[in-house]
MIROGU-91404 format. One record per residue: x, y, z of N, C-alpha, C in turn; residue number from 1. Coordinates in nm, 3 decimals. Layout:
<<X,Y,Z>,<X,Y,Z>,<X,Y,Z>,NUM>,
...
This chain:
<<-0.012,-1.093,-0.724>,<-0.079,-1.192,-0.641>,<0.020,-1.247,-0.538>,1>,
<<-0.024,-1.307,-0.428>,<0.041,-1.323,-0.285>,<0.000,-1.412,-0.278>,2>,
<<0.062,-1.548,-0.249>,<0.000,-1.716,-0.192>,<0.059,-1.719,-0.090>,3>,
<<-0.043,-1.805,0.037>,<0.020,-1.822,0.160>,<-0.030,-1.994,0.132>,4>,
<<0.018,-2.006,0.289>,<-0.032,-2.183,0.297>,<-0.161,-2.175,0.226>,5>,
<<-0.290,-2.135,0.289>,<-0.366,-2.137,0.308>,<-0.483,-2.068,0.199>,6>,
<<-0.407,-1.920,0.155>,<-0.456,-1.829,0.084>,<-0.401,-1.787,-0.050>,7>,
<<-0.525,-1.704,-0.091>,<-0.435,-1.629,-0.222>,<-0.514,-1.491,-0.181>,8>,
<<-0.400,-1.416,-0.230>,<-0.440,-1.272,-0.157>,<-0.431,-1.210,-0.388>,9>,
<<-0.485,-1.093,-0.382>,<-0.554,-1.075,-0.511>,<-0.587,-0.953,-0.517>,10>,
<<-0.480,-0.853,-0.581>,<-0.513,-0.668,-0.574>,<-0.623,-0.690,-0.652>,11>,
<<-0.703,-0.621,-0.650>,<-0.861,-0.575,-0.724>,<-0.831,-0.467,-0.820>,12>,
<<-0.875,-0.495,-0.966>,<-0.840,-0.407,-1.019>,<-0.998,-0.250,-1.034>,13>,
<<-0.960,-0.159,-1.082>,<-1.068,-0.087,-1.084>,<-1.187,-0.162,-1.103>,14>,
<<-1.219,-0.208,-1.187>,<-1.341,-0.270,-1.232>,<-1.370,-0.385,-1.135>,15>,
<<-1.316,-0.446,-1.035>,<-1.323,-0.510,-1.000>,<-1.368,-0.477,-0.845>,16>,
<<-1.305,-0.353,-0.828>,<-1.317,-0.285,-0.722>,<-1.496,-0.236,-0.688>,17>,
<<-1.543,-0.167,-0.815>,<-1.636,-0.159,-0.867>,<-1.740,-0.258,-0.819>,18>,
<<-1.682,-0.394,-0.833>,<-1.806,-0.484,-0.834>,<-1.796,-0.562,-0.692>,19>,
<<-1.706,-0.479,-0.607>,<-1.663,-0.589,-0.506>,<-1.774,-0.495,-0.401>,20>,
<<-1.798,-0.324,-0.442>,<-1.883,-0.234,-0.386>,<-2.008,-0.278,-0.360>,21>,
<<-2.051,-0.323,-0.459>,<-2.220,-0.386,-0.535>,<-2.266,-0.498,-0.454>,22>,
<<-2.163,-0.584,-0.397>,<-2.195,-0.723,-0.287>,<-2.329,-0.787,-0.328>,23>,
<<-2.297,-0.826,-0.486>,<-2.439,-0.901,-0.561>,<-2.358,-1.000,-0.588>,24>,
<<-2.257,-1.019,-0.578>,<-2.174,-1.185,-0.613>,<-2.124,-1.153,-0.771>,25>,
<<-2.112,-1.060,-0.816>,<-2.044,-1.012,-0.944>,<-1.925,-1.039,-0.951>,26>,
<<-1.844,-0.995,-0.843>,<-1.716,-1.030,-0.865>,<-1.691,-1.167,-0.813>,27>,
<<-1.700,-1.223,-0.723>,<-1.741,-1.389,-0.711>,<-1.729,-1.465,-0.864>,28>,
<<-1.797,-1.431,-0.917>,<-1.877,-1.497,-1.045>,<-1.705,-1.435,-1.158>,29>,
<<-1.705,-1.301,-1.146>,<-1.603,-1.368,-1.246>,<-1.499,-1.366,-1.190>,30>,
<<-1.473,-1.410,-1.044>,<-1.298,-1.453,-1.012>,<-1.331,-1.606,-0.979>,31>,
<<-1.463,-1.663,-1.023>,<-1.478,-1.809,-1.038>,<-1.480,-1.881,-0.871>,32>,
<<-1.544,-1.796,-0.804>,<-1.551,-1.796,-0.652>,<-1.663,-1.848,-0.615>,33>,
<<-1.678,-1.944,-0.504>,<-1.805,-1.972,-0.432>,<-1.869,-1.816,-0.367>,34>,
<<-1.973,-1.803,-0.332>,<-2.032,-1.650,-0.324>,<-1.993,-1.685,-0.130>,35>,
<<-1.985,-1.548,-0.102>,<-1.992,-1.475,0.040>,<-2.035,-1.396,0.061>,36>,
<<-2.118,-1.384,0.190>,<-2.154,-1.315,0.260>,<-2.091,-1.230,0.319>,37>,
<<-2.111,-1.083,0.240>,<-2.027,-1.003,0.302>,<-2.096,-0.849,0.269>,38>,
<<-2.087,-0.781,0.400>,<-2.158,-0.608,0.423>,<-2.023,-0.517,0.416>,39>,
<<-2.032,-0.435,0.324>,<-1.949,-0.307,0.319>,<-1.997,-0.214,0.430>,40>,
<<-1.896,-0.160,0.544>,<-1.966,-0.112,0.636>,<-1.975,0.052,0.577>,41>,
<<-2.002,0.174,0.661>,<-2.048,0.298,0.596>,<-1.864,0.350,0.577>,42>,
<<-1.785,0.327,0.671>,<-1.641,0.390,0.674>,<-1.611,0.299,0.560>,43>,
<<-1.612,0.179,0.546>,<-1.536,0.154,0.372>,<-1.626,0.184,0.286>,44>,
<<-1.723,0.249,0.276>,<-1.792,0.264,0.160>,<-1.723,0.403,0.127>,45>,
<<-1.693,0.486,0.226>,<-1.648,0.639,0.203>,<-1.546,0.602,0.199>,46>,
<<-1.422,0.537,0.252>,<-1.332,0.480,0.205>,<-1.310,0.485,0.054>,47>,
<<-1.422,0.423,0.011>,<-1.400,0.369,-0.133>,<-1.414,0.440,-0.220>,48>,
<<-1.521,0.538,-0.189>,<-1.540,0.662,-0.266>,<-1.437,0.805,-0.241>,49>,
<<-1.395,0.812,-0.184>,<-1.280,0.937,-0.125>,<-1.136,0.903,-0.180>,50>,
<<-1.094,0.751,-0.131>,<-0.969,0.747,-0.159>,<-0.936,0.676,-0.274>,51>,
<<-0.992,0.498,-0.237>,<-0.943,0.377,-0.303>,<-0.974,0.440,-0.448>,52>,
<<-1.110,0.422,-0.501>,<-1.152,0.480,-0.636>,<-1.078,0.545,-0.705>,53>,
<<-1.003,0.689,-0.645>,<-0.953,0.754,-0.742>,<-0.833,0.735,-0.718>,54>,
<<-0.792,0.660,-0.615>,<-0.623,0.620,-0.623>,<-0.617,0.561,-0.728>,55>,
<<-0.699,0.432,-0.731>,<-0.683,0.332,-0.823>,<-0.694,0.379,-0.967>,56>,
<<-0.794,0.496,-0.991>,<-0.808,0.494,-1.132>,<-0.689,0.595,-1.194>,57>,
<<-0.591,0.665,-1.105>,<-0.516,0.721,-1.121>,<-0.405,0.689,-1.180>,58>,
<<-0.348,0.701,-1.314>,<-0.243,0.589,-1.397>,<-0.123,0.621,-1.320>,59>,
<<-0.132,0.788,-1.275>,<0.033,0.782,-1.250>,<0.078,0.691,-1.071>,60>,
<<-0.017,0.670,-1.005>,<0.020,0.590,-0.898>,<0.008,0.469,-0.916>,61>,
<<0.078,0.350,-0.815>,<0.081,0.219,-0.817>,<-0.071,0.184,-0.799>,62>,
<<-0.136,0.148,-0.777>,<-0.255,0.062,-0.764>,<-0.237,-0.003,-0.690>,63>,
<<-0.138,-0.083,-0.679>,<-0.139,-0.167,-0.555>,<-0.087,-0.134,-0.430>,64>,
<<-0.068,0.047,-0.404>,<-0.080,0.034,-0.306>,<-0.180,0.123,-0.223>,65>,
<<-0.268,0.172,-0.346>,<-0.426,0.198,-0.291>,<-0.551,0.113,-0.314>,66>,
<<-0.520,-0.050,-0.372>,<-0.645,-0.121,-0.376>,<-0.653,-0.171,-0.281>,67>,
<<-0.755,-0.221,-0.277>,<-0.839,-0.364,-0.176>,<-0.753,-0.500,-0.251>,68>,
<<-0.693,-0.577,-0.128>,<-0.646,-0.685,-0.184>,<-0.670,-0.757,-0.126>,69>,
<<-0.796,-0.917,-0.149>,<-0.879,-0.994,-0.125>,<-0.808,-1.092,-0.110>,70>,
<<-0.840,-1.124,0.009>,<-0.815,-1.294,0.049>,<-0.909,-1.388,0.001>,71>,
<<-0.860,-1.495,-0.020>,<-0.915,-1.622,-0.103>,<-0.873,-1.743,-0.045>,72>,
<<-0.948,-1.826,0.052>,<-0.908,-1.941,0.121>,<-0.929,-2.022,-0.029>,73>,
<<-0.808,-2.143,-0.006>,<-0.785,-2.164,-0.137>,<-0.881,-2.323,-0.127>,74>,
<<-0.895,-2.388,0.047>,<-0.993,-2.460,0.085>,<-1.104,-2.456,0.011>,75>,
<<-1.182,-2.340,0.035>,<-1.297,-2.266,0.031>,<-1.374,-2.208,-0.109>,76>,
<<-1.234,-2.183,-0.151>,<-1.284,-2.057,-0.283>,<-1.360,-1.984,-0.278>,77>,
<<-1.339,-1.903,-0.152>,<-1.431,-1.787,-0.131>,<-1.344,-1.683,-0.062>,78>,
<<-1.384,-1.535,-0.083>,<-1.332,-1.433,-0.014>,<-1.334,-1.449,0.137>,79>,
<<-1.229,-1.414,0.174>,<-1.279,-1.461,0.358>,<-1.224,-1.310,0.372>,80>,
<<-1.180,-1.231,0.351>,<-1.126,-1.070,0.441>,<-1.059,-1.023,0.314>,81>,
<<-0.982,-0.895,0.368>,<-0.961,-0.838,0.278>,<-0.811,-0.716,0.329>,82>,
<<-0.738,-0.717,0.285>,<-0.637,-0.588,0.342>,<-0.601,-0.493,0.197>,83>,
<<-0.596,-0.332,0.266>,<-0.561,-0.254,0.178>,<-0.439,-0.129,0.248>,84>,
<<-0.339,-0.123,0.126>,<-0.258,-0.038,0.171>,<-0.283,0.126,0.156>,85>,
<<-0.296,0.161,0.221>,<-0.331,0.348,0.251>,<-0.251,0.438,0.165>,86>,
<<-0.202,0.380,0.072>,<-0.121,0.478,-0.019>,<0.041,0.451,-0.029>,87>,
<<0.093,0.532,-0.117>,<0.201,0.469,-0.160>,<0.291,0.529,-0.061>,88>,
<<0.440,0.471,-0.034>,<0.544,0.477,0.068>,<0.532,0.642,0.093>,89>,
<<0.528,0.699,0.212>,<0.590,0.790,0.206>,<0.716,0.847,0.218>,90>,
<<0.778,0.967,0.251>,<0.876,0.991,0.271>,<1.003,0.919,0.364>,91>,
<<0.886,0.836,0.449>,<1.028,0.774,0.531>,<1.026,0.612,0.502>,92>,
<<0.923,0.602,0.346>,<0.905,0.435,0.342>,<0.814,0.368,0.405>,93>,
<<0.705,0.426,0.458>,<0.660,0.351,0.564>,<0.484,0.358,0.460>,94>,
<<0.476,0.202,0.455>,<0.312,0.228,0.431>,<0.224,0.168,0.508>,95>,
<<0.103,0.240,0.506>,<-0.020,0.209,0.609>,<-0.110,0.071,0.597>,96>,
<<-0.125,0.005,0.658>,<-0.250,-0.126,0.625>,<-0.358,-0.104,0.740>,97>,
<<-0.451,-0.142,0.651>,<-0.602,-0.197,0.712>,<-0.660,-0.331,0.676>,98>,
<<-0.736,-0.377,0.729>,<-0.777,-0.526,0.743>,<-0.914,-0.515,0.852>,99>,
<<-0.956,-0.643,0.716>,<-1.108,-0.682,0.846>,<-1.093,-0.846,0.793>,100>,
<<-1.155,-0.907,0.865>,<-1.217,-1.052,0.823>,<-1.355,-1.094,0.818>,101>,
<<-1.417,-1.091,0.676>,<-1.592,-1.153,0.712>,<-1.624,-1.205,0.841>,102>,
<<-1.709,-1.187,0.891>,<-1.762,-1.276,1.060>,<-1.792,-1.438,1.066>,103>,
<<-1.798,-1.463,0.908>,<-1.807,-1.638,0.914>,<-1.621,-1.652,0.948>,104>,
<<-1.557,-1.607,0.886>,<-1.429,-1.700,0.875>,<-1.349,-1.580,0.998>,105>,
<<-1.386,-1.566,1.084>,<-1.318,-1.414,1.231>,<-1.262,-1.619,1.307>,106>,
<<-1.188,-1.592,1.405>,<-1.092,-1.616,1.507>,<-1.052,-1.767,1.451>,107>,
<<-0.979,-1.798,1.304>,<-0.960,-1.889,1.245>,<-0.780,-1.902,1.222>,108>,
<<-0.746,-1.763,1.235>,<-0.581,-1.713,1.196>,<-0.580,-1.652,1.062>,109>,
<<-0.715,-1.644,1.030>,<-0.674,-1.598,0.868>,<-0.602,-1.472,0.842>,110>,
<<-0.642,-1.383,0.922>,<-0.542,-1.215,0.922>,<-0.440,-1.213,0.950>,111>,
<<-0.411,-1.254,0.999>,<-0.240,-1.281,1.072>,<-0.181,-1.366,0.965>,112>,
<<-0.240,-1.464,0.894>,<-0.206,-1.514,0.778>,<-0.161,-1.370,0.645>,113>,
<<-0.259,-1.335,0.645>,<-0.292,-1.240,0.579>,<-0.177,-1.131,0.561>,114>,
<<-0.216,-1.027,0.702>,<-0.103,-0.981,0.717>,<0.041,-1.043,0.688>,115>,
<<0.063,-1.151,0.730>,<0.195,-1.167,0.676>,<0.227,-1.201,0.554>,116>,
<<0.143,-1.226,0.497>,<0.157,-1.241,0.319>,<0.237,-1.084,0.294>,117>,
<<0.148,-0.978,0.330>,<0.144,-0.876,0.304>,<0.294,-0.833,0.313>,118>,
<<0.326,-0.822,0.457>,<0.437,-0.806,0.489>,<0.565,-0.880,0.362>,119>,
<<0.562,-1.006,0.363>,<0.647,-1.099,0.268>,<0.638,-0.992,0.135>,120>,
<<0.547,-0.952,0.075>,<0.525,-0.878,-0.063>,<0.604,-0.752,0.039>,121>,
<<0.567,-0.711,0.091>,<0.606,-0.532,0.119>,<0.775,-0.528,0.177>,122>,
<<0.877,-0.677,0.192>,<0.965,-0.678,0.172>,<1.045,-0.655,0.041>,123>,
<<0.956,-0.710,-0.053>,<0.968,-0.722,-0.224>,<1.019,-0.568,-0.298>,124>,
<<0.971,-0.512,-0.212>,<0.934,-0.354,-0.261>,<1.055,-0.229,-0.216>,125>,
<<1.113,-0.188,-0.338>,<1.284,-0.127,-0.299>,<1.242,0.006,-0.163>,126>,
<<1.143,0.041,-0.238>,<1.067,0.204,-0.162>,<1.016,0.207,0.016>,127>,
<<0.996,0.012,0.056>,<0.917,0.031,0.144>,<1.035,-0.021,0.256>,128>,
<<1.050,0.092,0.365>,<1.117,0.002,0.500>,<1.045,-0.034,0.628>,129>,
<<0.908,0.037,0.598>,<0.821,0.000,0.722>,<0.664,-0.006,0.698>,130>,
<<0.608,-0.102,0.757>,<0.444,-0.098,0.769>,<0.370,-0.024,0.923>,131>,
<<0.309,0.007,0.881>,<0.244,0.086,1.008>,<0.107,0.047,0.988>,132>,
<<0.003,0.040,1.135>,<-0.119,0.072,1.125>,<-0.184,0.077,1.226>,133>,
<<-0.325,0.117,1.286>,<-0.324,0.184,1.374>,<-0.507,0.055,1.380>,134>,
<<-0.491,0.034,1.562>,<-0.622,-0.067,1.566>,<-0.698,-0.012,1.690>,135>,
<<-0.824,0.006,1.703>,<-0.871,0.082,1.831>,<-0.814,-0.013,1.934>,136>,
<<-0.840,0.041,2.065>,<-0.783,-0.023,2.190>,<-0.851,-0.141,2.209>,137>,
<<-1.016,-0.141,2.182>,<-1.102,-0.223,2.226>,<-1.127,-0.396,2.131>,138>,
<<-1.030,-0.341,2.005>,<-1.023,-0.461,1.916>,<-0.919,-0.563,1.936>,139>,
<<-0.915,-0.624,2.045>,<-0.780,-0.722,2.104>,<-0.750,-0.817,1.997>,140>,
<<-0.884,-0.874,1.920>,<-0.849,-0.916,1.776>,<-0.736,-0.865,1.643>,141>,
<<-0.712,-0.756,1.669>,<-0.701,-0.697,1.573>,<-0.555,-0.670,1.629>,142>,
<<-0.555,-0.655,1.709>,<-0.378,-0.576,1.747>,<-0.294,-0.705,1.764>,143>,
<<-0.354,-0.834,1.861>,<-0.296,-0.996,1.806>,<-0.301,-0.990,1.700>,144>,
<<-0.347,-0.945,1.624>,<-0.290,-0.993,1.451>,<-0.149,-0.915,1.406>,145>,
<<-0.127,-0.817,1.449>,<-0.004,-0.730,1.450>,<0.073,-0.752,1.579>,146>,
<<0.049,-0.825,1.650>,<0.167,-0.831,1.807>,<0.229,-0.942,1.741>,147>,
<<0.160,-1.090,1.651>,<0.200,-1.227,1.626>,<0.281,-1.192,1.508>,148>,
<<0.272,-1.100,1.413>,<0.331,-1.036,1.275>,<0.434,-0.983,1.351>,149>,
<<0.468,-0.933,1.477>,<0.601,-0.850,1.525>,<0.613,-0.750,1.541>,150>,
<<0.479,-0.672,1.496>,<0.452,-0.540,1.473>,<0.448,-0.488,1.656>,151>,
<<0.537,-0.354,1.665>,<0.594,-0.303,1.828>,<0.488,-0.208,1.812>,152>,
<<0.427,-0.185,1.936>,<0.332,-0.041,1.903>,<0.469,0.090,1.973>,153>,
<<0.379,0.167,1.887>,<0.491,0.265,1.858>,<0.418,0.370,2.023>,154>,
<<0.271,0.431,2.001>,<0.221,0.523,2.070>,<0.103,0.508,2.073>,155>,
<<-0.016,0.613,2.188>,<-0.141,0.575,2.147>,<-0.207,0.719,2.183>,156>,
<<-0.351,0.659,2.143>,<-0.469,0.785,2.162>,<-0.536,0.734,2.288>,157>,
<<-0.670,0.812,2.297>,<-0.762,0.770,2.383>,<-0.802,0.674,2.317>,158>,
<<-0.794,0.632,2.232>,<-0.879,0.485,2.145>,<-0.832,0.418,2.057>,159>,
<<-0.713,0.456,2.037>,<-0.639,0.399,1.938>,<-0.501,0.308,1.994>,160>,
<<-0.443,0.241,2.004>,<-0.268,0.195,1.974>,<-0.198,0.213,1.754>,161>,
<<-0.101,0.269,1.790>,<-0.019,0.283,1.682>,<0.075,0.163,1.667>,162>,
<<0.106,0.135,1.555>,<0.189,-0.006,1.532>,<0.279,0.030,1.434>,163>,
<<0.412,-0.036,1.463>,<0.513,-0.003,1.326>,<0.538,-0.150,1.326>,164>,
<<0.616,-0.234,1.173>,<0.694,-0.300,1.171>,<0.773,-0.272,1.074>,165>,
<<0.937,-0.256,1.115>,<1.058,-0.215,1.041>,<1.129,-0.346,0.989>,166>,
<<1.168,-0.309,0.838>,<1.145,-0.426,0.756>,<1.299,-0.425,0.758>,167>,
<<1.374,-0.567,0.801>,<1.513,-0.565,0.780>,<1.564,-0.598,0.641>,168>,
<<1.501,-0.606,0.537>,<1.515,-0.595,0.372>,<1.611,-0.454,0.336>,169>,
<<1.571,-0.339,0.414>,<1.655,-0.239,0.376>,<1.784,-0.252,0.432>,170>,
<<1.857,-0.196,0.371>,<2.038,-0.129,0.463>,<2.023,-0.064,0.610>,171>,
């Protein structure tokens, strides 16, 4: 678990993951949460089924760095967004993040909060020297949340910008 000012950030365990799919207030109910309003779009649903699922249920990998890890305004007691890491370090240390924020709690600072929780934990970690992640061009939301975190874009697509941030924790 990850506390910021504001938040508590909260890896999902399989079963939990499970019920966070279902968006009937199951998992709400037993992480003792006020309920939210919140739509799994079709890319995290295949998301969830392709990767997260069997990362997670997989003993010999970390879990935490293929779950969904839920933000929790601590105000609120409710899920407000959510970030997940794309798999465990690879070869050069570098792991991937994604992030959204429910549309009630969007242009509040909560991701950028967020994200940097993340970051603070992914210093913690002997394996990891860099975060990377990649935000379409057209989401100006989304890449301010990684320009204010420090994150340099590295390169781009027709629709994409690429982002690194190199973690001075290593040698």
């Amino acid at each position: 678990m990850i506390e910021t000012k504001r938040l508590i950030l909260k890896p999902l365990t399989y079963e939990q993951l499970v019920k966070y799919i279902k968006c009937d207030n199951s998992l709400e109910a037993e992480l003792n949460l006020n309920k939210t309003s919140r739509t799994i779009s079709p890319e995290l649903k295949d998301a969830f089924e392709q990767t997260i699922l069997p990362n997670v249920a997989d003993k010999s990998k970390n879990y935490l760095y293929s779950t969904l890890w839920t933000a929790i305004s601590k105000e609120e007691n409710k899920m407000i967004g959510d970030v997940c890491i794309v798999g465990e370090p690879n070869a050069k240390g570098e792991i991937e993040i994604g992030y959204g924020t429910y549309d009630e709690f969007q242009n509040r600072g909560f991701m950028t909060e967020i994200v940097s929780g993340i970051i603070e934990w992914a210093k913690t970690q002997p394996t990891v020297k860099s975060l990377i992640a990649s935000t379409e061009k057209a989401n100006t939301a989304s890449f301010r949340v990684l320009e204010k975190n420090m994150f340099q874009k590295t390169d781009e697509t027709e629709t994409l910008y690429n982002w690194r941030l190199k973690l001075n924790n290593q040698g």
